[in-house]
C-alpha positions in Angstrom: -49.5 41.6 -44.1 -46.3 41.4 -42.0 -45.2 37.7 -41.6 -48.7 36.3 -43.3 -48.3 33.1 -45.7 -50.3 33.6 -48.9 -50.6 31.2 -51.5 -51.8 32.7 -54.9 -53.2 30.1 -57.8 -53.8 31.3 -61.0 -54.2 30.6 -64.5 -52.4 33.0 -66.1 -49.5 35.4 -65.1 -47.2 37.6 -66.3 -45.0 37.7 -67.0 -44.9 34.3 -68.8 -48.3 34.7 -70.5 -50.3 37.6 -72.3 -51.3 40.4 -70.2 -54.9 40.7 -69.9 -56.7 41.1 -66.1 -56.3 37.7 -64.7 -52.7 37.2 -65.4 -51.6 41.1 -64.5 -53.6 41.0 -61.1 -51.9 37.4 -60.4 -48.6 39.9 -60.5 -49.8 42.8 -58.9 -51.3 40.7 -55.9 -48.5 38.8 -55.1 -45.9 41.6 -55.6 -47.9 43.8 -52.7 -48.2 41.5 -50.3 -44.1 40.7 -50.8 -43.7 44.0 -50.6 -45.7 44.9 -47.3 -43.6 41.6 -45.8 -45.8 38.9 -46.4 -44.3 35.2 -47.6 -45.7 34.1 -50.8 -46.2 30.9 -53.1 -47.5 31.3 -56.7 -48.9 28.5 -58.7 -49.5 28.1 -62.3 -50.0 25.7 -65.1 -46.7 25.1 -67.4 -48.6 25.5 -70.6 -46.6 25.1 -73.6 -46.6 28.1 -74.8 -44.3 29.3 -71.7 -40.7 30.1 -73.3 -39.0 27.4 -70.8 -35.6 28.9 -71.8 -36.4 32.5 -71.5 -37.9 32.3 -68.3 -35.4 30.0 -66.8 -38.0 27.4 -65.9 -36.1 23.9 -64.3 -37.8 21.0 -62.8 -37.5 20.9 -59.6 -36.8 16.9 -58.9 -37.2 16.2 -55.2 -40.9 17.7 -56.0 -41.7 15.9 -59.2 -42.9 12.2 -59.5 -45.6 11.3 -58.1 -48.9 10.2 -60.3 -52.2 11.9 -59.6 -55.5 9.6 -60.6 -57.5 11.7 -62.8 -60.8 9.7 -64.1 -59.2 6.3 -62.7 -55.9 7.1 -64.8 -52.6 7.9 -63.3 -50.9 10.9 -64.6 -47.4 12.0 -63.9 -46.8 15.4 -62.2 -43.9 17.7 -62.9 -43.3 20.4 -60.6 -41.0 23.3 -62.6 -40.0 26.5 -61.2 -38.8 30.2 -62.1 -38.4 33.7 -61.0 -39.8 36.3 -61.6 -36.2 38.9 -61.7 -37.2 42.1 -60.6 -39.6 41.2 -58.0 -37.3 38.3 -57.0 -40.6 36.6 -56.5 -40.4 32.7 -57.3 -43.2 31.0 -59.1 -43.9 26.9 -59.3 -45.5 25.4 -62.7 -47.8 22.4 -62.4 -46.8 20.3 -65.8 -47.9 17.4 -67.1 -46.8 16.2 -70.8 -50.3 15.3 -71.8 -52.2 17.8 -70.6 -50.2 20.6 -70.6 -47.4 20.5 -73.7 -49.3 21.5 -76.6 -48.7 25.0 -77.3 -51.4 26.6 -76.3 -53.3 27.8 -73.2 -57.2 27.2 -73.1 -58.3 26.6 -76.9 -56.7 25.6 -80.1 -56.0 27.6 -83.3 -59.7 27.7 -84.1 -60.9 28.9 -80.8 -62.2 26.0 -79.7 -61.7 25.1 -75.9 -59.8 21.7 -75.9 -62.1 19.1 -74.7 -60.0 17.9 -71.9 -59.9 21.3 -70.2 -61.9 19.7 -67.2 -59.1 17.3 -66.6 -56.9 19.7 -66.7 -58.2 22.3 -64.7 -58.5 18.8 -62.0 -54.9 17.9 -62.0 -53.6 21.3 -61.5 -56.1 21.7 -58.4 -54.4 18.2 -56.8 -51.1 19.0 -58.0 -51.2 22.4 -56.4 -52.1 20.7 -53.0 -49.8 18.3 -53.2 -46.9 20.3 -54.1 -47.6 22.6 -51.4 -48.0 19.7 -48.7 -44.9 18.2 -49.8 -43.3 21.9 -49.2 -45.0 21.7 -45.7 -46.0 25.3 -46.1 -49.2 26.2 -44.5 -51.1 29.4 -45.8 -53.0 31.8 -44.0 -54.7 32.8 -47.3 -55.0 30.6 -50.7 -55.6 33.3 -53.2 -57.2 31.6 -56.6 -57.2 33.7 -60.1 -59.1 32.7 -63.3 -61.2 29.8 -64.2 -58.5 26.8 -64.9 -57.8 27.4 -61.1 -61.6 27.4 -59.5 -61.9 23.9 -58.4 -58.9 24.6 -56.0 -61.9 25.3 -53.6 -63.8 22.7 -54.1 -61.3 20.7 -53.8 -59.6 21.9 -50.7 -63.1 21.7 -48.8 -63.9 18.5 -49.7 -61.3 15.9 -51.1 -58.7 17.6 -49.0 -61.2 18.1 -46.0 -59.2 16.3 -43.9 -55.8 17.9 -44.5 -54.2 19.1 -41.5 -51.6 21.6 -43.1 -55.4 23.8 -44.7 -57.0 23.5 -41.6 -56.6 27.4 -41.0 -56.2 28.4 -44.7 -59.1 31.1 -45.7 -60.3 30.5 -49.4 -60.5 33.7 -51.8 -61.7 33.9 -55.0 -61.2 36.8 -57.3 -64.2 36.8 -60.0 -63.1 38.2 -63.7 -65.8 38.7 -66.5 -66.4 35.4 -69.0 -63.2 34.5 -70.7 -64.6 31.3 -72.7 -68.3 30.8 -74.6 -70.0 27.5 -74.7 -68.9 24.6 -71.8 -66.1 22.3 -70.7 -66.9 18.5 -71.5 -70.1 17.5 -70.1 -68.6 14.4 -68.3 -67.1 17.0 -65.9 -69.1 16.2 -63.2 -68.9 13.0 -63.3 -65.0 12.8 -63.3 -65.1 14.9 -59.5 -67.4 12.5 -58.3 -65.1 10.1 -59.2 -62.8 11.5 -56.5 -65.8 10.8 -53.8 -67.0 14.6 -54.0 -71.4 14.0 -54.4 -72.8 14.9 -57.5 -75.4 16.6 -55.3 -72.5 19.7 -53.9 -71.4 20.2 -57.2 -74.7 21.0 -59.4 -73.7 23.8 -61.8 -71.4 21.5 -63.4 -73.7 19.2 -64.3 -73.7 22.6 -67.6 -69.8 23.4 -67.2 -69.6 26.8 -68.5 -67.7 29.6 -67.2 -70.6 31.0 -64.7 -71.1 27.4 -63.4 -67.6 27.1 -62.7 -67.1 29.9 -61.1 -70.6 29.7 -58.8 -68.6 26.3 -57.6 -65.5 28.3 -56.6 -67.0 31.0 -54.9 -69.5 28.2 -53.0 -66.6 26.5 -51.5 -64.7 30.0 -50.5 -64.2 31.9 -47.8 -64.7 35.5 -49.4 -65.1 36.6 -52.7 -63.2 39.4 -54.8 -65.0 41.2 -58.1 -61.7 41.7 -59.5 -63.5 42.9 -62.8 -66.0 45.8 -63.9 -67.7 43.5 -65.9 -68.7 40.5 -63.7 -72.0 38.7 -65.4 -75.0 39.4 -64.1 -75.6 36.0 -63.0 -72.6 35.2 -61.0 -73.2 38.4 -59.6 -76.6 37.7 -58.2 -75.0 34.3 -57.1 -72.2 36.2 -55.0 -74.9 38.1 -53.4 -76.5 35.7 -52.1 -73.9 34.4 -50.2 -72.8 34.6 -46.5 -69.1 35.4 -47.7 -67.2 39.0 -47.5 -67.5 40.3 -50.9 -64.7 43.2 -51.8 -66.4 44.9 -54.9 -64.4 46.0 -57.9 -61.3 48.2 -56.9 -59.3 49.9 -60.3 -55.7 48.7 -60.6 -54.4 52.0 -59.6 -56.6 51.6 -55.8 -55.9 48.2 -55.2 -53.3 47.7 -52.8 -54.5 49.3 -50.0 -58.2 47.7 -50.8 -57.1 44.1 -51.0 -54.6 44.5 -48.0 -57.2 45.9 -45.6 -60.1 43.2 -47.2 -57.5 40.2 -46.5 -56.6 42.0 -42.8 -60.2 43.0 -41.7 -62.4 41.1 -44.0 -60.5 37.4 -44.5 -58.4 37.0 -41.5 -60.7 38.2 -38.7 
């Protein structure tokens, strides 16, 4: 991994949220590859249930500013950033004060998703590509973690198709098991083809739950990771029928050496 550039999005990571499989594999992946000498980004959303001054987390100005159009309304992006001490590993926070200040991740105190999660899991994808364009950083690998990040893909294949800094950049996407029940708003389809992507590429969303999502992400990637035991059966079956590399599921305690050889051999080649 000497010298590679590897991006890694996620939705969750510790150690700012929770620990459950998404956010401790968005640690454990980065911290390998920074430790077998390869430069890393990491990308997450500032939810509002991060400890700003606990974690250090500063906006970082020169970065911030810019409005991104979701739905034909322009949104304000705030690009924060914090280390992580030990590892010495630095981590950016896409923010946004509507979307992303309530204090809470995916669902409110009742368990229900909030209904603007699709919008959401839209402006993070654009404000991860634009904060990495305007850091001129080109990655060999873009690395994405949990659902809230799956339409990076998409999105990198087909509304940034024509951005020079990706050209090279191989998509992976690790696959967890569900971690939501019923569906994002049913408009979600609508509001990506809004941003010029056909209705026609983007089918599973027309029922946004979390299969459908994640059969978009791993459409538009290079390879595919089954970063969990429990992938469903369906998105399974999907993943097989692809003409992707697939890494199947490797225990925490086997992974390094499994994702670094599957990113040398497998993504890379």
């Amino acid at each position: 991994m000497n010298g590679k550039k590897i991006l890694f999005v996620s939705s969750e990571l510790v150690p700012y949220l929770p620990e459950n499989e998404v956010s401790l594999m968005s640690y454990e992946t980065p911290r390998m590859v920074n430790s077998k000498g390869g430069q890393i980004r990491i990308f997450m959303p500032r939810y509002g249930n991060i400890n700003e001054r606990r974690h250090q987390l500063h906006e970082v100005i020169r970065l911030s500013g810019m409005n991104l159009v979701i739905n034909d309304m322009d949104m304000p992006l705030i690009i924060k950033v914090a280390s992580i001490p030990r590892e010495r590993i630095q981590v950016y926070f896409i923010d946004n004060d509507e979307y992303f200040k309530r204090k809470a991740t995916f669902s409110n105190e009742e368990g229900a998703l909030f209904p603007d999660n699709d919008q959401r899991a839209i402006f993070f994808a654009k404000g991860v590509v634009e904060t990495v364009k305007k850091l001129n950083w080109n990655p060999d690998i873009i690395h994405v973690h949990g659902w809230m990040a799956s339409l990076l893909p998409l999105y990198l294949k087909k509304y940034y198709a024509d951005e020079p800094l990706f050209t090279e950049s191989k998509i992976v996407t690790s696959v967890y098991k569900k971690s939501f029940d019923g569906m994002l708003d049913q408009g979600m389809m609508q509001k990506i083809a809004f941003d010029g992507i056909p209705e026609e590429q983007i089918q599973p969303l027309a029922s946004p739950d979390y299969n459908n999502l994640l059969k978009v992400a791993v459409d538009f990637s290079d390879a595919v990771i089954l970063a969990s035991e429990e992938v469903p059966e369906a998105l399974k079956q999907h993943i097989s029928n692809l003409q992707v590399p697939v890494l199947p599921y490797v225990p925490l305690q086997e992974f390094e050496d499994a994702y670094a050889n599957f990113y040398e051999t497998e993504v890379l080649k």
